[in-house]
C-alpha positions in Angstrom: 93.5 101.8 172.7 92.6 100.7 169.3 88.8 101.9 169.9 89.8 105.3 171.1 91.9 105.2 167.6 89.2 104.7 165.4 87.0 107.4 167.6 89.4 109.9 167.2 89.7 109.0 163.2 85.8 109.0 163.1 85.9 112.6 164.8 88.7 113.8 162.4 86.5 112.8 159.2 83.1 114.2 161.0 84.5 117.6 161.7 85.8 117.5 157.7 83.0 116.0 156.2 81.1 119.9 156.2 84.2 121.6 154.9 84.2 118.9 152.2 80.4 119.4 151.9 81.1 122.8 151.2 84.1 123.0 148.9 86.2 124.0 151.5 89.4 122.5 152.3 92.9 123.5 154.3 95.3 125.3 152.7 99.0 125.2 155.0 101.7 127.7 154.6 105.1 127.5 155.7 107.2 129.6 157.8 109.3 132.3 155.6 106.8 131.8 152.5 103.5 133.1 151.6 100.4 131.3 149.7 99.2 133.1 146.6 95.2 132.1 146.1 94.5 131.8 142.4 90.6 131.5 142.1 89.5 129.2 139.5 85.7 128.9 139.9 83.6 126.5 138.1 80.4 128.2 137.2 80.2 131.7 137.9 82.4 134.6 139.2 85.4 135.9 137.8 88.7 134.1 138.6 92.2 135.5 139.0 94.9 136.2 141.7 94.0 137.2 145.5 95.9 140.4 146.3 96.2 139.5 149.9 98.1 136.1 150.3 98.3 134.0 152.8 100.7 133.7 155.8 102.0 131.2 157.7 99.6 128.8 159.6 96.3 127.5 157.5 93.7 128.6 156.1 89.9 127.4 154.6 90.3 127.9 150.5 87.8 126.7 148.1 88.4 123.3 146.2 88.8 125.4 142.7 91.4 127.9 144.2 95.0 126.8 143.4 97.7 128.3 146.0 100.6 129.2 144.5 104.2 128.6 147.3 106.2 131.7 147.3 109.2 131.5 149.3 110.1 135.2 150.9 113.3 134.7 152.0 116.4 135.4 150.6 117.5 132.8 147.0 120.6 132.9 145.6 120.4 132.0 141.5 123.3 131.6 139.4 124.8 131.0 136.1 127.6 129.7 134.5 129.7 131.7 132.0 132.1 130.8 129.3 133.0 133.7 127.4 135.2 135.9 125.6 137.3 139.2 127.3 138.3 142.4 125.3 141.1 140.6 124.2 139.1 137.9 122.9 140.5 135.4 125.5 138.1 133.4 126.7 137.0 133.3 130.5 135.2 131.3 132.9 133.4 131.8 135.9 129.8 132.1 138.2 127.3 134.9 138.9 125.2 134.7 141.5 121.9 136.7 141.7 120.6 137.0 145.3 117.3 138.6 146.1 114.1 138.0 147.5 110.1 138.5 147.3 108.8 141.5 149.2 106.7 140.6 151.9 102.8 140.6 151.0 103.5 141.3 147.6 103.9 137.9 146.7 100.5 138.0 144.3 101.3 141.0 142.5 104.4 138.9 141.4 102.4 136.2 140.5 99.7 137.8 138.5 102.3 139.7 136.4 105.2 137.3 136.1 104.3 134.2 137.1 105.7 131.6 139.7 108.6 130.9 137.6 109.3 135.1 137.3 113.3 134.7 137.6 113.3 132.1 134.6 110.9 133.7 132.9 111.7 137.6 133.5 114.9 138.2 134.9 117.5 135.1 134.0 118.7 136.4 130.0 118.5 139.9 131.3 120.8 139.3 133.7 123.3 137.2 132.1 122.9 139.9 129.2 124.0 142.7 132.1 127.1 140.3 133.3 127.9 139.6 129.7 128.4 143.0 128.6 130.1 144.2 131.8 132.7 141.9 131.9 133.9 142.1 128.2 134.9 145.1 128.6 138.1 144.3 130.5 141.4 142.5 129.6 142.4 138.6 130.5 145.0 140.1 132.6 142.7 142.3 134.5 139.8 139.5 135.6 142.5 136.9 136.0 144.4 138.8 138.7 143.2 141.9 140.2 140.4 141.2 143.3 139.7 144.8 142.4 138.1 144.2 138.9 135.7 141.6 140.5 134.6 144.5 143.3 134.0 146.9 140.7 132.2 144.5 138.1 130.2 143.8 140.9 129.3 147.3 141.6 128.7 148.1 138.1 126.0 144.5 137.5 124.4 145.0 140.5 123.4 149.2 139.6 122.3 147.8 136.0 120.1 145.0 137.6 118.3 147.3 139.7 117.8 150.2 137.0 117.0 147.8 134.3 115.8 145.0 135.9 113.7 145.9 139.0 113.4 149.4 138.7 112.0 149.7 134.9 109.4 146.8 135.4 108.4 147.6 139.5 109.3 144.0 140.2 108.3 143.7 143.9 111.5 142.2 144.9 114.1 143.0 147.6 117.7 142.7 145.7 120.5 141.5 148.4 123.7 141.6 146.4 125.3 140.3 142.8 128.6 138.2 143.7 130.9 137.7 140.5 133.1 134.4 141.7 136.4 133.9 140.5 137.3 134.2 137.0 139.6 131.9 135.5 140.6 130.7 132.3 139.7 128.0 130.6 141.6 124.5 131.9 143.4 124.1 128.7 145.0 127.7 128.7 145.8 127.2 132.7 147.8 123.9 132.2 149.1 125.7 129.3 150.2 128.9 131.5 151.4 126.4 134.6 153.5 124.8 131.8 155.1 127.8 130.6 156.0 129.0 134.5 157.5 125.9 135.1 159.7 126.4 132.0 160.5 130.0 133.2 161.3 128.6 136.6 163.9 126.2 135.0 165.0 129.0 132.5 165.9 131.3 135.8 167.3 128.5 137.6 169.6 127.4 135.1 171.0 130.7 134.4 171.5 131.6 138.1 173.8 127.7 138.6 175.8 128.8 135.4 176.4 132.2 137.1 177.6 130.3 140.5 179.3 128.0 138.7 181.0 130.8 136.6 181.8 132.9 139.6 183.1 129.4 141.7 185.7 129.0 138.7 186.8 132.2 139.0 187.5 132.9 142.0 189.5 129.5 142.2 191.8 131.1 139.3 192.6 134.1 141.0 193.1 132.3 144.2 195.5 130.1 142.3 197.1 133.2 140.8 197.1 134.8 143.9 199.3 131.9 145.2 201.1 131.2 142.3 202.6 135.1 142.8 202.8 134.1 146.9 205.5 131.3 145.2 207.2 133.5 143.0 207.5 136.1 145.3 209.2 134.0 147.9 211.1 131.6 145.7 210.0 128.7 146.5 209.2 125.5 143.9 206.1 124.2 144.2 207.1 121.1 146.3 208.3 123.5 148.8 205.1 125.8 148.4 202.9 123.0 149.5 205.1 122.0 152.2 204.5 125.7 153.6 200.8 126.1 152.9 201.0 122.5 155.1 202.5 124.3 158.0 200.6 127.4 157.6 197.5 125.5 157.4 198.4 123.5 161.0 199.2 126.7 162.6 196.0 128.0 161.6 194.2 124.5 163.3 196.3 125.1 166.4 195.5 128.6 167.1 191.8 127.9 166.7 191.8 124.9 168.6 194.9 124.1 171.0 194.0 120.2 171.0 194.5 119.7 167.8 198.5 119.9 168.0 198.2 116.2 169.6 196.1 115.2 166.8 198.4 116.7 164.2 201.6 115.5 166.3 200.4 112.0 166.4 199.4 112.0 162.7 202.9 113.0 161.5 204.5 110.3 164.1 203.1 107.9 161.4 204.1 109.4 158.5 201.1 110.8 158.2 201.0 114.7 156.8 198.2 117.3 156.8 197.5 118.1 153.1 197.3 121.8 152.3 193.5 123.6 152.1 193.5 125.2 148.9 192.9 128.7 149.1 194.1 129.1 153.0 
C-alpha cells in the first residue's frame, strides 16, 4: 500500500514538474465567484488586468499572474449610524447595502476600482446618501411610523443607483437598501420608559381617587336615601335597623327558600341577621 503511495506521489510531481518547468501553475476558482488574472510579467510584455476572468473549475496561469477572488453573489455591507434628526435629536440605527458583481465583469471592476471597490468607492458615498435622507425627518417620525423607513428606503436606494452606480458605470447588480430600525439613543429610551411609567402611575392614581370619590358618594346618598326611608315612616333608628333586618331575611328567603332554616336556627340562639347596608 505504502509503495503504491509513493508511486502515485512520484506521478503527481512528474506530471507537475513541466508546468513548473514552464511557469505554469493551477489557478482554482470557486463556485459563485470568478478569478480576475492580473499579469505581472518579469521581463517583457505589458502587464495589467485580463478582461476575460476565470470561472469556476481550474485553470493553467503563469507564476507572475496574480488572481484576484471576486465573489458574484449577492453581499450584504452595512453601517452603523449615530446621528442627529431635524429636530436635532439624535438617532440610532443600521443600513445595509446589498448588491452584487455582474457576471464576467468582474475585471473591469478590478482594473478601475480595485478588489476592495465598496471601501474604496462606494462606502462614504453611501453613508453620505443615508445621512442626508434621514435628517430630513422628525424624532417622532423615524421612531414610530414603519412608513418613514419604507419611504427612506425608497428614496436611498434611487440616489445609490443614480449617483453611485449609474454616474461611475459600476458593473454591479444592486439587490435592495434595508434601513433597520431606528431608535434613540439608550439614555433617552430609559429616559422615555421612565416618564411612561410615571404617566401610567399619574392615570392610575387619578382614576382610584375618581372610584374612590364616586364609592363615597354613592354611600351618602344611599344613607340619605334611608335616612328619608326613617323619617318618612317614623321609625327611630333602633327600629329602622330592626326593619332593614327583616327586609333583608325576606330578601334571602325569596332567593333561596333553604335559607329560612338557616336564619330560623340562627335567631333560636340569639343570633340576629345584621342589616346589608344599602338593601
Amino acid at each position: 500500500m505504502n509503495g503504491m503511495r509513493m508511486q502515485g506521489m512520484i506521478g503527481a510531481m512528474v506530471m507537475a514538474l513541466p508546468l513548473t518547468l514552464s511557469g505554469c501553475v493551477f489557478a482554482t476558482v470557486d463556485a459563485g465567484h470568478e478569478g480576475v488574472l492580473v499579469e505581472k510579467p518579469i521581463f517583457f510584455g505589458h502587464g495589467g488586468v485580463d478582461p476575460i476572468p476565470i470561472s469556476t473549475g481550474r485553470q493553467f496561469i503563469a507564476l507572475t499572474t496574480e488572481v484576484v477572488d471576486v465573489d458574484i453573489r449577492p453581499i450584504q455591507y452595512s453601517e452603523h449610524f449615530d446621528i442627529i434628526s431635524s429636530e436635532n435629536a439624535p438617532v440610532s440605527f443600521d443600513a445595509f447595502f446589498i448588491a452584487n458583481v455582474m457576471a464576467g465583469r468582474s475585471p473591469d471592476l478590478v482594473s478601475r476600482f480595485g478588489p476592495h471597490w465598496y471601501v474604496n468607492n462606494i462606502k462614504e458615498a453611501f453613508r453620505t446618501i443615508v445621512r442626508e435622507e434621514v435628517q430630513k425627518y422628525p424624532l417622532f417620525e423615524l421612531t414610530t411610523k414603519p412608513a418613514t423607513r419604507t419611504k427612506l428606503q425608497d428614496a436611498i436606494d434611487q440616489d445609490v443607483r443614480a449617483k453611485i452606480i449609474e454616474k461611475h458605470k459600476l458593473p454591479l447588480v444592486l439587490n435592495r437598501v434595508v434601513i433597520g430600525s431606528i431608535l434613540p439613543p439608550k439614555g433617552v429610551l430609559e429616559q422615555t420608559a421612565e416618564t411612561i411609567k410615571q404617566e401610567q402611575r399619574r392615570i392610575t392614581m387619578i382614576e382610584f381617587q375618581k372610584a374612590e370619590e364616586a364609592r363615597e358618594k354613592a354611600e351618602k346618598q344611599r344613607g340619605m336615601a334611608d335616612r328619608a326611608y326613617r323619617e318618612q315612616l317614623g321609625l327611630t333608628a333602633p327600629e329602622f335597623v330592626d326593619l332593614r333586618r327583616i327586609e333583608v331575611q325576606k330578601e334571602i328567603v325569596q332567593h333561596s327558600p333553604a335559607a329560612l332554616t338557616v336564619i330560623m336556627g340562627l335567631e333560636r340562639f340569639g343570633i340576629n341577621l345584621p342589616p346589608i347596608a344599602g338593601k
